[in-house]
VEXKOLPA-659062 format. One line per 3 residues: number of its first residue (from 1); for each residue z, y, x of C-alpha. Coordinates in nm, 2 decimals. Layout:
! VEXKOLPA-659062
NUM	Z Y X | ...
! end
This chain:
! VEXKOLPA-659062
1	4.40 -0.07 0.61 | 4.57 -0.36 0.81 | 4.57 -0.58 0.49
4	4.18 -0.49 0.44 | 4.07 -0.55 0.75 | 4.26 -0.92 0.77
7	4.09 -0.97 0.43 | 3.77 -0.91 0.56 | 3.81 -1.09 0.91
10	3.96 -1.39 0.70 | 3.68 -1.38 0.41 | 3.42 -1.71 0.44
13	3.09 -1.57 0.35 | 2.92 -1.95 0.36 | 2.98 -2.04 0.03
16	2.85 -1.72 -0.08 | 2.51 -1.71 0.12 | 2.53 -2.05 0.32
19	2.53 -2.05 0.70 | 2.16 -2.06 0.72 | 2.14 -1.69 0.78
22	2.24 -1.70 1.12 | 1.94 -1.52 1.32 | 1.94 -1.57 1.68
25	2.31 -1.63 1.67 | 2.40 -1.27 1.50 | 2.58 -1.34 1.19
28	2.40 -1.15 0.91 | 2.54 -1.31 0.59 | 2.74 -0.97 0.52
31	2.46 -0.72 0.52 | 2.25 -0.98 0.27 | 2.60 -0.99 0.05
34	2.59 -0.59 0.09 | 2.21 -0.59 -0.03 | 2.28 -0.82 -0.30
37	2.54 -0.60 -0.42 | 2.34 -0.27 -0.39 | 2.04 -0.47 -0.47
40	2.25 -0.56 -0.85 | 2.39 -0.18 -0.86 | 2.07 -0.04 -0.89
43	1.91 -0.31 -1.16 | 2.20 -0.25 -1.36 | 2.16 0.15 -1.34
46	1.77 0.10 -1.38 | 1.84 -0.07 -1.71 | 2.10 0.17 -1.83
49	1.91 0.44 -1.79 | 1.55 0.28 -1.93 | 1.76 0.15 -2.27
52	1.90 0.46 -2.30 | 1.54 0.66 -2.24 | 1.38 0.45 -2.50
55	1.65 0.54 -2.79 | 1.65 0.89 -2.70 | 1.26 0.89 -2.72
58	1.30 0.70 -3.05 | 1.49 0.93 -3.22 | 1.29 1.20 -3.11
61	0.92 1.35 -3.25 | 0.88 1.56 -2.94 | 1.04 1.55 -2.61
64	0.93 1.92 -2.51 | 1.10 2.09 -2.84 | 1.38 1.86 -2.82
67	1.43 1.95 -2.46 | 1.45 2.32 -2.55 | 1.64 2.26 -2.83
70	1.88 2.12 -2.61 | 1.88 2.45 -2.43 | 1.66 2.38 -2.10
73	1.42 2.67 -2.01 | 1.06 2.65 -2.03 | 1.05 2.63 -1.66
76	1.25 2.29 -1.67 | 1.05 2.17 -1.95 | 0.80 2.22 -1.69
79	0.91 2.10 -1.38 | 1.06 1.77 -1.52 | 0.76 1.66 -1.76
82	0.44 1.81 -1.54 | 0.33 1.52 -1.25 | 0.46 1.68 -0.90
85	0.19 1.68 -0.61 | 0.19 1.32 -0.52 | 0.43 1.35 -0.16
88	0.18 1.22 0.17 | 0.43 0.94 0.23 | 0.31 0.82 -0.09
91	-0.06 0.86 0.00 | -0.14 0.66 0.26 | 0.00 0.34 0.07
94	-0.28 0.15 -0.19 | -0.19 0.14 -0.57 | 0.11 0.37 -0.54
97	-0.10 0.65 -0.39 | -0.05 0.80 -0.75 | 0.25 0.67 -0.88
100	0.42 1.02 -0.96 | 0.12 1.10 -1.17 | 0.12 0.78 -1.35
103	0.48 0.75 -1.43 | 0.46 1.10 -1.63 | 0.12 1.02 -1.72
106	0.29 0.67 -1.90 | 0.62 0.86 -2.07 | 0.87 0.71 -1.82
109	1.08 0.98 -1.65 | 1.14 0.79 -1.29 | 1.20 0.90 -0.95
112	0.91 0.68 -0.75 | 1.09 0.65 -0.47 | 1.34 0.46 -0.71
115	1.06 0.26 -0.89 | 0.96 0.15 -0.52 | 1.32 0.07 -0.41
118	1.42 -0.10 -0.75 | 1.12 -0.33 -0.72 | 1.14 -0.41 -0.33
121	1.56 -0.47 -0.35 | 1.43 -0.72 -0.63 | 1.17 -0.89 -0.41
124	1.43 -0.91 -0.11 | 1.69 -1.04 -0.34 | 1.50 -1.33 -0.56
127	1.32 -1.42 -0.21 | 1.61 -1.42 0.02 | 1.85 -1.60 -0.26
130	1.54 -1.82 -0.38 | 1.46 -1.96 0.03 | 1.78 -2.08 0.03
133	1.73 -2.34 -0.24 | 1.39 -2.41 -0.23 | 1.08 -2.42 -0.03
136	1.02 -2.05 0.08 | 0.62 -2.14 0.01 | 0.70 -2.17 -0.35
139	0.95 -1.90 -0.35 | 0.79 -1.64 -0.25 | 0.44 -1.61 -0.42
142	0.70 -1.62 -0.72 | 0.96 -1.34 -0.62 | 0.60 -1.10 -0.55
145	0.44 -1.21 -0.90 | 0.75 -1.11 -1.08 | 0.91 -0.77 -0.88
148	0.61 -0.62 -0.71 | 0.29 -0.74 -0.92 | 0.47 -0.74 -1.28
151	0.65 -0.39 -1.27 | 0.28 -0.26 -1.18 | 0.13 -0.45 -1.43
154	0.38 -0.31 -1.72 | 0.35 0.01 -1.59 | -0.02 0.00 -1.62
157	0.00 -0.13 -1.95 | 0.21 0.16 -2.07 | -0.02 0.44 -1.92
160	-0.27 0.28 -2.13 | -0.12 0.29 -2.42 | 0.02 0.62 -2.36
163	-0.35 0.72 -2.32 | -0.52 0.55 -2.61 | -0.22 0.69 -2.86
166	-0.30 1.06 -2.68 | -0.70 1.00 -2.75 | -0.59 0.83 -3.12
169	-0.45 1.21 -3.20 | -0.66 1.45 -2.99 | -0.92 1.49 -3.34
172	-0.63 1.57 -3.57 | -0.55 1.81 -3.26 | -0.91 1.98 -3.26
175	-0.90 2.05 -3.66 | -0.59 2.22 -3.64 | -0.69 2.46 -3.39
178	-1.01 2.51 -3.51 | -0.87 2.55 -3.90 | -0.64 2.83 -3.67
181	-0.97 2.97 -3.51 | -1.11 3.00 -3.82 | -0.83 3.23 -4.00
184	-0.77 3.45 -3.72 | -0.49 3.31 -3.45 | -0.58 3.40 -3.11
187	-0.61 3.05 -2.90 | -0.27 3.01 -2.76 | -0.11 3.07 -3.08
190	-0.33 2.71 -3.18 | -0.24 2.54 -2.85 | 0.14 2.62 -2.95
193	0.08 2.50 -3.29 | -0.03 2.17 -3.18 | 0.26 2.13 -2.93
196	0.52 2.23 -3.21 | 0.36 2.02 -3.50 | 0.22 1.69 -3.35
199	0.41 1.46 -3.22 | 0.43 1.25 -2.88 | 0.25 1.22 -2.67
202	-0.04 1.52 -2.77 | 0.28 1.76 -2.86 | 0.43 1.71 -2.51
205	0.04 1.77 -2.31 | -0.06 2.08 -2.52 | 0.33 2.21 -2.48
208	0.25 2.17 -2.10 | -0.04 2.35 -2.11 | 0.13 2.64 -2.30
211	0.42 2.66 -2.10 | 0.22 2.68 -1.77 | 0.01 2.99 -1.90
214	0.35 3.12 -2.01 | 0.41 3.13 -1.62 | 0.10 3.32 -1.57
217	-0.14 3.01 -1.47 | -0.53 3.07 -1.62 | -0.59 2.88 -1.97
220	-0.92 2.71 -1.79 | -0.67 2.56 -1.53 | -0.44 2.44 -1.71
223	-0.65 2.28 -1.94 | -0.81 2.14 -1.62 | -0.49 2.01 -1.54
226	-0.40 1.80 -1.87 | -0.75 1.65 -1.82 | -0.63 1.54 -1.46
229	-0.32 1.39 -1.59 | -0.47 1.21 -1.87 | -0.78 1.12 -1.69
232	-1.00 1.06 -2.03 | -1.35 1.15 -2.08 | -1.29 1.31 -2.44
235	-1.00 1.54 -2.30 | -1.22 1.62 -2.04 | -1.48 1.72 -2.28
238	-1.23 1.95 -2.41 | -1.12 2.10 -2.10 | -1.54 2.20 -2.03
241	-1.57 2.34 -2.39 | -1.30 2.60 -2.34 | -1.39 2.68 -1.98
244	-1.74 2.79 -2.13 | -1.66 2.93 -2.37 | -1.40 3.13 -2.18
247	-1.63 3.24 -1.98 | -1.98 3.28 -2.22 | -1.80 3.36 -2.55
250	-1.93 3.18 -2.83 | -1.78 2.99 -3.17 | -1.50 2.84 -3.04
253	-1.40 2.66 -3.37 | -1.67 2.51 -3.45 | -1.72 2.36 -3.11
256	-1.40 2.24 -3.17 | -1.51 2.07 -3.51 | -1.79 1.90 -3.35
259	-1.60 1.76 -3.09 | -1.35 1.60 -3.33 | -1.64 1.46 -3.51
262	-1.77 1.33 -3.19 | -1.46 1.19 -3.06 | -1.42 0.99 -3.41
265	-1.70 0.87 -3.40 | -1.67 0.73 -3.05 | -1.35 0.56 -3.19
268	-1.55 0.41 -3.47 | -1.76 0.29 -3.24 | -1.54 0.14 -2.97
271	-1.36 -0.04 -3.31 | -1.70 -0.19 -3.42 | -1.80 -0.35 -3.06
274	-1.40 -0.47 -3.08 | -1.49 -0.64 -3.36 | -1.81 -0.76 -3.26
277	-1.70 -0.90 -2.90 | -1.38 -1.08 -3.06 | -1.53 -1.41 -3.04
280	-1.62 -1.39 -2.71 | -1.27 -1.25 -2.58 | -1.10 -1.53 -2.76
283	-1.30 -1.77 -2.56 | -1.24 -1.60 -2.25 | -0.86 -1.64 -2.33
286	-0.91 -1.99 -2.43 | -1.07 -2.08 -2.12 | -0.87 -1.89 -1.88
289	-0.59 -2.12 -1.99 | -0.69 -2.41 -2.03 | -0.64 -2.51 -1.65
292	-0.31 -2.34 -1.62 | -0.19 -2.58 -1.99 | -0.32 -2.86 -1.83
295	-0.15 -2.83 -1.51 | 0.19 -2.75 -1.64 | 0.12 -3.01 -1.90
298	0.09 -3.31 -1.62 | 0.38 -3.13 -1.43 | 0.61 -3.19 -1.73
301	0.49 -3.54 -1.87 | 0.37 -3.71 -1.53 | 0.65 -3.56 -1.24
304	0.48 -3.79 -1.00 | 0.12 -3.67 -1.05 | 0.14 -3.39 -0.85
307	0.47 -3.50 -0.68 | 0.34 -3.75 -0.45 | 0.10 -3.57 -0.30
310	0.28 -3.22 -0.25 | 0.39 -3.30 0.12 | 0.02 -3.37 0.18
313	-0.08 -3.08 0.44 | -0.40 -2.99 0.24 | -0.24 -3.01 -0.11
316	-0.13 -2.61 -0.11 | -0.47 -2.48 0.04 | -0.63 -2.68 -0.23
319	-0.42 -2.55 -0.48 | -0.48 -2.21 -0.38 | -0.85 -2.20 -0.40
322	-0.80 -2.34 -0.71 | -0.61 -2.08 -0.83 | -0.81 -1.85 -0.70
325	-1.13 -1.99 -0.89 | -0.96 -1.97 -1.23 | -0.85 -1.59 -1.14
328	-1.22 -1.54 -1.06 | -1.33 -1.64 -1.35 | -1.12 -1.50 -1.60
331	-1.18 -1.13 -1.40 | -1.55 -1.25 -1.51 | -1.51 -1.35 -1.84
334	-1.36 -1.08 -1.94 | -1.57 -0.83 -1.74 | -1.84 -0.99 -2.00
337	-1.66 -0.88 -2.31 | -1.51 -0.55 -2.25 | -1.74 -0.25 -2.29
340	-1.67 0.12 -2.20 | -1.79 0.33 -2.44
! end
């Protein structure tokens, strides 16, 4: 203990972190070295664990059967892959209000506490570490674009894609329960059907939805409840068919056949005004980065274009409204081209 604590008295911290971290004359270069380390612990475990998630779901067709194969209990199945009640800490803040939801929603099995520590250690790291060699102005906007606003961003993307595979299915999912309607099988044996035979990520809702009226929930409320977590207007559609008919009686099956029809042909039509709007969308993208070429064009070839006049007091508000105007006009650009169908 003697030797450690002369190793630490003696150890120079300033050509680790630089002396400029003295606040109000309290030495804090230590606790930033300790953040940095914990701050690089848990990026290195974040990436373990999300390379070895994504060959694991690879290699698999389902994650609920292959969970059970594996020998977990339907109530695990349960607990781990169903979205918990989004905690009231979470709540009050905007965009992460229902970031539980989303994460399960999107395929990735995170803690969002972790999601929110990983991504504000990053920001504290790259802007700390970034201040000290450059101007904190230029730094910052940067570490916040790339740890706070990116990791959002890609998450967003995923749920969307998670979503648009689940809606890509959900007809295939219709005919084989109403094919299972049609030759007898009560309703949950076609919900477990589709959960054992179709793949990710339709297999994984409907085995939700059979494991929670397993536990004794009502088939109308769970079905409610996949239509909350996928949060599409055709699941939804299916979620109000059963609940009438659950409680008027009626032909199930072919309700279910017209739907599929219905949701094909909304996909048909979504893939037609795709195709019609392409033009337009290419322009948008054209035009959106135009500004942004040219700017890091003249950067690169020309040094001393925007150089000379960076220490000019009104060059960074004048940059930002700029900015702001080209964000503003790609948000409306594109807003002109996308349709919801």
């Amino acid at each position: 203990m003697e030797q450690l604590r002369a190793f630490i008295e003696n150890l120079d911290l300033s050509t680790i972190v630089g002396p400029e971290m003295e606040v109000a004359g309290f030495d804090v270069r230590f606790i930033i070295a300790l953040v940095i380390f914990l701050g690089a612990l848990i990026a290195f475990e974040g990436i373990r664990q999300f390379s070895r998630r994504g060959e694991n779901r690879e290699e698999a067709i389902n994650r609920r059967i292959q969970m059970l194969n594996e020998g977990k209990t339907g109530e695990d199945v349960l607990n781990l892959l169903k979205p918990q009640e989004t905690r009231p800490i979470l709540r009050k803040f905007p965009f992460v209000g229902d970031l539980p939801a989303a994460l399960k929603a999107a395929g990735l099995n995170m803690v969002p506490e972790m999601f929110l520590i990983g991504c504000g250690v990053a920001f504290l790291i790259s802007a700390i570490g970034g201040t000290m060699v450059a101007n904190p102005l230029q730094v910052i906007p940067i570490s916040i674009l790339l740890f706070i606003i990116a990791p959002l961003i890609f998450l967003g993307s995923a749920l969307r894609r998670q979503k648009a595979a689940l809606i890509k299915q959900l007809p295939d999912a219709l005919d084989l329960m109403s094919r299972g309607l049609k030759v007898g099988h009560p309703l949950n044996t076609t919900l477990q059907s589709v959960s054992e035979e179709m793949p990710d990520p339709i297999g994984t809702e409907f085995g939700l939805v059979v494991d929670q009226v397993a536990f004794g929930e009502e088939l109308t409320e769970a079905m409610k409840n996949m239509a909350d977590r996928v949060d599409e207007e055709d699941v939804r559609y299916l979620a109000v068919a059963l609940m009438m008919q659950h409680g008027s009686g009626g032909d199930l099956a072919g309700i279910l056949k017209t739907l599929a029809q219905v949701i094909r042909a909304r996909m048909s039509l979504r893939r037609k005004i795709k195709a019609i709007s392409a033009e337009g969308r290419m322009t948008a993208y054209i035009l959106s980065s135009i500004p942004v070429v040219i700017a890091v064009a003249m950067t690169i070839l020309s040094p001393s274009y925007y150089g000379d006049v960076m220490d000019a007091p009104s060059f960074w508000p004048v940059m930002g409204v700029i900015a702001a105007a080209i964000v503003l006009n790609a948000i409306v650009m594109f807003k002109l081209v996308n349709f919801r169908i």
